[in-house]
C-alpha positions as CSV (number, residue, x, y, z in Angstrom):
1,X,110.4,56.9,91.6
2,X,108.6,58.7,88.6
3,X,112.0,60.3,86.8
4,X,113.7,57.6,85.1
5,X,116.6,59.4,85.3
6,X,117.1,59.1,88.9
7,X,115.9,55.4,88.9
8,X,118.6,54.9,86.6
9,X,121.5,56.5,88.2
10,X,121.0,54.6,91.1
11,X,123.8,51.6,91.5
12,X,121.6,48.6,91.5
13,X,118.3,47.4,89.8
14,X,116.7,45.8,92.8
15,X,117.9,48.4,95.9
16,X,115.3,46.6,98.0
17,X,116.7,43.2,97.3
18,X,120.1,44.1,97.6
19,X,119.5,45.8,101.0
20,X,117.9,42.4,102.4
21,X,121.4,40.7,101.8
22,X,123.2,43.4,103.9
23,X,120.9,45.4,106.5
24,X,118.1,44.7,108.4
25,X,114.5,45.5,106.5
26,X,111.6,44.4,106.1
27,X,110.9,43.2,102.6
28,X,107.5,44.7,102.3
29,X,109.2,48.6,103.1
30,X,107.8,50.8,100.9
31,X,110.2,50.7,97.4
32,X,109.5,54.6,97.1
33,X,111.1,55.8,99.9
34,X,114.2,53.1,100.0
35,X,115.1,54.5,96.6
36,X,114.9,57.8,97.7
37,X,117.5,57.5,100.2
38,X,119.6,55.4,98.0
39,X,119.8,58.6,95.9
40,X,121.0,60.9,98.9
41,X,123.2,58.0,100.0
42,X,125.0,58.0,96.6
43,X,124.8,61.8,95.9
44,X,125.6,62.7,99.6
45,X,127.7,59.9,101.0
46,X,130.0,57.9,98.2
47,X,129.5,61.1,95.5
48,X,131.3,63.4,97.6
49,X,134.0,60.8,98.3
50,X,134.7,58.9,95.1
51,X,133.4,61.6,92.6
52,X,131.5,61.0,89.5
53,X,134.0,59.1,87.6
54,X,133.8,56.4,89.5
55,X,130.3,56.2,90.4
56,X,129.8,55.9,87.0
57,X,132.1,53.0,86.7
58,X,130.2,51.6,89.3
59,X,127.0,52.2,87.2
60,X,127.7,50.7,84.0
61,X,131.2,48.4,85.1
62,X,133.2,48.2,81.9
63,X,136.0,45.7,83.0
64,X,136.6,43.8,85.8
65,X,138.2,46.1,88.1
66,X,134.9,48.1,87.7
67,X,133.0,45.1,88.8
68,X,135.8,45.3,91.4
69,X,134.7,48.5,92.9
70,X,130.9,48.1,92.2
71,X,131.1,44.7,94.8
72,X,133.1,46.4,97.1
73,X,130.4,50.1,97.0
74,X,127.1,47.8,97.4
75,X,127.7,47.1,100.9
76,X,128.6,50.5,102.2
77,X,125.7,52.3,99.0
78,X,122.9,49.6,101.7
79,X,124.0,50.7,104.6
80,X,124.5,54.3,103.9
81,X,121.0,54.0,102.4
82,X,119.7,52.6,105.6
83,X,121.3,55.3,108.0
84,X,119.2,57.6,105.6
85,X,115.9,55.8,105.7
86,X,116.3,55.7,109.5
87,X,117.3,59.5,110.1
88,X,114.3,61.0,107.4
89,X,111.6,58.9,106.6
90,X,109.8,58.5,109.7
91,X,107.2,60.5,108.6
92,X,105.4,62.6,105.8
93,X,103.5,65.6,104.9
94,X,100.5,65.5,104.6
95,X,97.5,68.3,104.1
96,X,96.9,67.5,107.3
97,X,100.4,68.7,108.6
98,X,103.5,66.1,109.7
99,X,102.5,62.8,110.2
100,X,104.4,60.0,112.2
101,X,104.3,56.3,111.0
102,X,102.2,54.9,113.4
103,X,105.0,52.2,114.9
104,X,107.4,54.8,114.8
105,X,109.8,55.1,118.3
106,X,111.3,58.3,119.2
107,X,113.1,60.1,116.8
108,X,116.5,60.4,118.8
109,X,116.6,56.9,119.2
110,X,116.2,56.4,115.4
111,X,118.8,59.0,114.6
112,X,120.8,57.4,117.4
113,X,120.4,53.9,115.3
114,X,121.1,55.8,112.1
115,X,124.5,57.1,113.3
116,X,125.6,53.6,113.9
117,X,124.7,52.5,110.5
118,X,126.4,55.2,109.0
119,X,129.9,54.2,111.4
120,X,128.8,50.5,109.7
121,X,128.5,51.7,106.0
122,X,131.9,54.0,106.5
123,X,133.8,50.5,107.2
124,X,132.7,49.0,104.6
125,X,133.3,52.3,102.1
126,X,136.9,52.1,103.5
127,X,137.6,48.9,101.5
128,X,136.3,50.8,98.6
129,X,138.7,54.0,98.8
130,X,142.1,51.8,99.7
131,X,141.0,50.0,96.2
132,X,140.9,53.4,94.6
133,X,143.9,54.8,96.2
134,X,146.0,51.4,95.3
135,X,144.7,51.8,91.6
136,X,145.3,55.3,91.9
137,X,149.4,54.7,92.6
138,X,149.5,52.2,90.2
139,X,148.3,54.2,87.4
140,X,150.3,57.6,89.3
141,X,153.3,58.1,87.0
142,X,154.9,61.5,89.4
143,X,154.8,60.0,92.7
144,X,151.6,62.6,93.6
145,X,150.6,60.9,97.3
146,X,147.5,63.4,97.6
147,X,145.0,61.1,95.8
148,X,142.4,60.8,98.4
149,X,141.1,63.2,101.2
150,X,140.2,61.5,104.0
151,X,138.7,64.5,105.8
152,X,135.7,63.8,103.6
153,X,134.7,60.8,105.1
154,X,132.9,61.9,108.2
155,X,131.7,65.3,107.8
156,X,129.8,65.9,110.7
157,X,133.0,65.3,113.0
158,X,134.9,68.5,113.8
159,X,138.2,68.5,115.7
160,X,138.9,71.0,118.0
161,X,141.8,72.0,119.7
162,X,142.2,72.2,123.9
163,X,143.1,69.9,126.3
164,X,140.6,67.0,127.3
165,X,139.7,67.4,131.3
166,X,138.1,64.6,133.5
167,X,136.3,65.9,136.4
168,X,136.9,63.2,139.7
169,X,134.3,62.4,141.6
């Protein structure tokens, strides 16, 4: 990455070396694009879920329950990153048009892989949001319940009413 910004919003120092521990790359991938997608995996994935606040508790941990939530985020933050890496960087543009890593399978069978890591990394970011919500009634004073909105956590899933019909063969 060339904004040091962005390179330093990301979660942990070393994404690459972190990732090895939890998902399965190889440790020569390309640095560039891994912290790209750890960007959109923090912006898109835990941002949206755990807001800011405590992102930014992850990013500079103050107190232990900090360092708390920043062990418990790493494992989903790699595997969400992986789910993106799969899904977007296949390829690049190039002058020459849309290029395709040469090793590169089909693209619905990455995207089919990348759907599972996401269902991985949204197991583990489930033992980061019941620590939030149990901090959350412990510091809750009025009894509020709504603390957490679990429709968040899998966008792309949309429930629809009806009546589910088996055809017999």
């Amino acid at each position: 990455m060339f904004n040091s910004k962005l390179e330093n919003s990301l979660l942990v120092d070393s994404i690459v070396e972190t990732m090895l521990d939890y998902v399965p790359i190889q440790p020569d991938i390309d640095e560039t694009k891994v912290k790209s997608a750890a960007n959109m995996a923090l912006t898109i994935d835990i941002k949206r879920v755990i807001k800011q606040e405590n992102v930014d508790r992850c990013i500079n941990p103050q107190n232990e329950a900090d360092e708390e939530l920043l062990e418990l985020v790493i494992p989903a933050y790699c595997w969400f990153t992986y789910a993106n890496l799969l899904k977007h960087f296949q390829g690049v543009f190039t002058d020459g048009g849309y290029a395709v890593e040469e090793e590169a399978q089909e693209n619905n069978s990455a995207k089919s892989k990348s759907a599972d890591a996401h269902g991985v990394a949204e197991v583990y970011f489930q033992e980061a949001v019941e620590f939030l919500q149990l901090e959350e009634l412990a510091n809750n004073e009025d009894g509020d319940d709504d603390i957490f909105d679990e429709t968040k956590m899998t966008p792309s899933v949309r429930v629809f009413g009806g009546v589910e019909r088996r055809a017999s063969n």
